[in-house]
Every structure is written in C-alpha cells, then in structure tokens.
C-alpha positions in Angstrom: -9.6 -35.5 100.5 -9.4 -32.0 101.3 -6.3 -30.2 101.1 -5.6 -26.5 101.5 -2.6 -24.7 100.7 -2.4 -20.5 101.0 0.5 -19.5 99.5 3.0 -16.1 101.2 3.5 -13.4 99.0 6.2 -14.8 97.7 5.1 -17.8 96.2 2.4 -16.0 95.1 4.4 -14.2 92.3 6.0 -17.1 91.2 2.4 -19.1 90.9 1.3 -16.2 88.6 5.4 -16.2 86.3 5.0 -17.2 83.2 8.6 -17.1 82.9 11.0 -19.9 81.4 13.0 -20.2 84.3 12.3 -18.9 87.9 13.8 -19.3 91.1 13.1 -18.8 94.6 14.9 -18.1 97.5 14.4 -17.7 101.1 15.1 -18.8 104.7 14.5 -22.1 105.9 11.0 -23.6 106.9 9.8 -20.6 104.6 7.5 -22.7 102.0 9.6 -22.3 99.3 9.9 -26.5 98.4 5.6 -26.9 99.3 5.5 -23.7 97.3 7.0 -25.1 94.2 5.3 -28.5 94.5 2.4 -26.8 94.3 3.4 -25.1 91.1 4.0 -28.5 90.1 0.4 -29.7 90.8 -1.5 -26.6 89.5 0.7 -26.7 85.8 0.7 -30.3 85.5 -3.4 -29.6 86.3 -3.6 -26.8 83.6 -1.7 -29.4 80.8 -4.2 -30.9 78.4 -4.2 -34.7 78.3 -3.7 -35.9 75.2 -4.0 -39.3 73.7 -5.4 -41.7 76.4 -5.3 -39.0 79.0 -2.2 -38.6 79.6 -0.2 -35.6 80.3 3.4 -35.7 79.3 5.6 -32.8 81.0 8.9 -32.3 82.1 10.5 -30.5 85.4 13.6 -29.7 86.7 14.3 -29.2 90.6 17.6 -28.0 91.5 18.4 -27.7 95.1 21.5 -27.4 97.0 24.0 -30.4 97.8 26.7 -30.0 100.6 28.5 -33.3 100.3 29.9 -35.8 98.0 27.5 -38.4 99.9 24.5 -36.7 98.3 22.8 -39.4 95.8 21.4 -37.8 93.0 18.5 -39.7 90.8 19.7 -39.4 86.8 17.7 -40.2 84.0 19.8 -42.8 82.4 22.3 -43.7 84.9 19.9 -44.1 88.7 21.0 -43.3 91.7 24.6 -41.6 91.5 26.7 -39.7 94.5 27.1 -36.0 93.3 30.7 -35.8 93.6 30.6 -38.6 90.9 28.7 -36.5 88.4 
C-alpha cells in the first residue's frame, strides 16, 4: 500500500523541530492532527529497534476538551470522564 502525504508549510517546520516540546495551531480541517500523526510515523520510523526489534517510545497528544463528558484514556486508571481527573 501506497500512501502519500504532502505536508503545508506549516507542518513542514514542525517535521524538521528538533525541539522538546512543539505545538501547532491552526483552523479547523487544516492538517494539523494528520500532520502530527505523521510526525508520529516518521520518528517512531527513525527510532532504532532494539532487542527483538522493538522500538520503545513514548508520546503525548494533548488536544482540547469542551465538556465534562469527554472520556479520557489514562495509563493506569482506563477510560476516565475529564471532569473526573
């Protein structure tokens, strides 16, 4: 499978950040969340596997929530409703 992805301007700069933390903003239906899963993909691509092939990373994705019926996925605790957090 084939699949192409171009990226705006935009993303383009934060493809070639180095930085720590980085952010992106911009109107909607811009690219900015197939943008970032693309960073993703290319960084989890550039890791080197290590024992058994595996690549180990973390990432964090923060986007906004409007309500208190927004679930949220933890790490220790599942599924939780933001305003419970």
């Amino acid at each position: 499978m084939n699949i192409e992805y171009t990226a705006v301007p935009t993303m383009s700069q934060l493809h070639h950040s180095n930085a720590f933390y980085r952010g992106i903003m911009g109107p909607v239906r811009s690219g900015k969340s197939t943008g970032c899963s693309w960073e993703l993909w290319r960084r989890a691509n550039e890791q080197k596997p290590m024992k058994g092939g595996v690549r180990r990373t973390r990432f964090g994705i923060i986007r906004n929530c409007y309500d208190d019926q927004t679930e949220i996925l933890t790490e220790n605790r599942g599924w939780q409703l933001f305003k419970d957090l």
